[in-house]
C-alpha positions as CSV (number, residue, x, y, z in Angstrom):
1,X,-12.0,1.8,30.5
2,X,-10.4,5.0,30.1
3,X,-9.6,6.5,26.4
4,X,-6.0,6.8,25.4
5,X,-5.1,9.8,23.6
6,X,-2.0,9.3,21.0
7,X,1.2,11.6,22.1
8,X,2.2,14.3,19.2
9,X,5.5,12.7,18.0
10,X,3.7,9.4,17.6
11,X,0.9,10.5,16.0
12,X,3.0,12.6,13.5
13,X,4.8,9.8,13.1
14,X,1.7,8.0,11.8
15,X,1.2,10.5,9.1
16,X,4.7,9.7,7.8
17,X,3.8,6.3,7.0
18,X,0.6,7.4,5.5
19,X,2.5,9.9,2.9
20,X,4.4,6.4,1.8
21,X,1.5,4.6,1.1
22,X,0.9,3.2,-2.6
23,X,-2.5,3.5,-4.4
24,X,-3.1,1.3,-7.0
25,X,-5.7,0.6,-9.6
26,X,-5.4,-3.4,-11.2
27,X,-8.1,-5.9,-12.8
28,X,-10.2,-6.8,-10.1
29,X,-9.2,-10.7,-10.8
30,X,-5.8,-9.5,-10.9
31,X,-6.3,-8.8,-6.7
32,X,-5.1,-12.1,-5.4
33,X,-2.4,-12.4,-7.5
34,X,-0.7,-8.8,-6.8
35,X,-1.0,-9.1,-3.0
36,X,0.8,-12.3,-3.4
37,X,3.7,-10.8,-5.3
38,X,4.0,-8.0,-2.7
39,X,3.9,-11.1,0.4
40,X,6.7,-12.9,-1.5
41,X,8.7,-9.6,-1.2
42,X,9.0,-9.7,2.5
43,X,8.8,-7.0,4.7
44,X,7.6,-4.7,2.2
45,X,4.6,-3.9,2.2
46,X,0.8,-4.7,3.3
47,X,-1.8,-5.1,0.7
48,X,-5.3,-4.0,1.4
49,X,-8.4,-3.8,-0.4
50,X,-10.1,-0.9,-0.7
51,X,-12.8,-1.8,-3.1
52,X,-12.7,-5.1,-4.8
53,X,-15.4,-4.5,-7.4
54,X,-13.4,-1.7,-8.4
55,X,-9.5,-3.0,-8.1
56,X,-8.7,-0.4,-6.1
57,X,-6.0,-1.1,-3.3
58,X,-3.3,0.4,-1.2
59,X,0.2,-1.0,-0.2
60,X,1.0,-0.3,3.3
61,X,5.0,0.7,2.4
62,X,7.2,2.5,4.5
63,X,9.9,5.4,3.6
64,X,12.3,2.8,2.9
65,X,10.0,0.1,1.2
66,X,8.2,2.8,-0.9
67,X,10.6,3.1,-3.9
68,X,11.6,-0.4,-4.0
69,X,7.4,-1.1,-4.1
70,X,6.8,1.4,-7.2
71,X,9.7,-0.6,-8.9
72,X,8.3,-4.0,-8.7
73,X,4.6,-2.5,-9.8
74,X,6.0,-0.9,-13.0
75,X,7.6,-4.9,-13.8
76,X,4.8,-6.7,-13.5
77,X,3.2,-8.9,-16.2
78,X,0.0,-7.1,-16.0
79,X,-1.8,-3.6,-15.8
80,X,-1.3,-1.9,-12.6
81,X,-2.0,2.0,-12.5
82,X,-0.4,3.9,-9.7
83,X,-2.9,6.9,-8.5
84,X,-1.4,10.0,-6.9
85,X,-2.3,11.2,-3.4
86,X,-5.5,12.9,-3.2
């Protein structure tokens, strides 16, 4: 099967969404409990782990979800730290 190489304007598209990710530092046992904050918020954002051990995650947002995302963090009943972009 041949390999299919991503066009320009959709691949620089794909960086876009990158720049609007959200990194975020919480108490490990406070994983499950974020990413189902950010699901009740639908259409949002995504919540992955990056490392568990560690609390470290990223929320998939989007240009227009990004702001709204940051909001909700800096409301939450618990510790969340926002890291920059490296």
């Amino acid at each position: 099967m041949p390999v299919r190489c991503l066009n320009a304007p959709y691949y620089e598209g794909w960086k876009k969404l990158i720049k609007t990710d959200v990194y975020v530092h919480v108490a490990p046992e406070k994983i499950d409990l974020l990413s189902k904050i950010i699901e009740a918020y639908e259409h949002l954002g995504i919540v992955s782990t990056i490392n568990p051990r560690d609390g470290l995650l990223v929320i998939r947002a989007t240009e227009d979800t990004n702001e709204e995302i940051v909001k909700i963090l800096h409301t939450l009943p618990f510790s969340v730290e926002i890291l920059p972009h490296k």
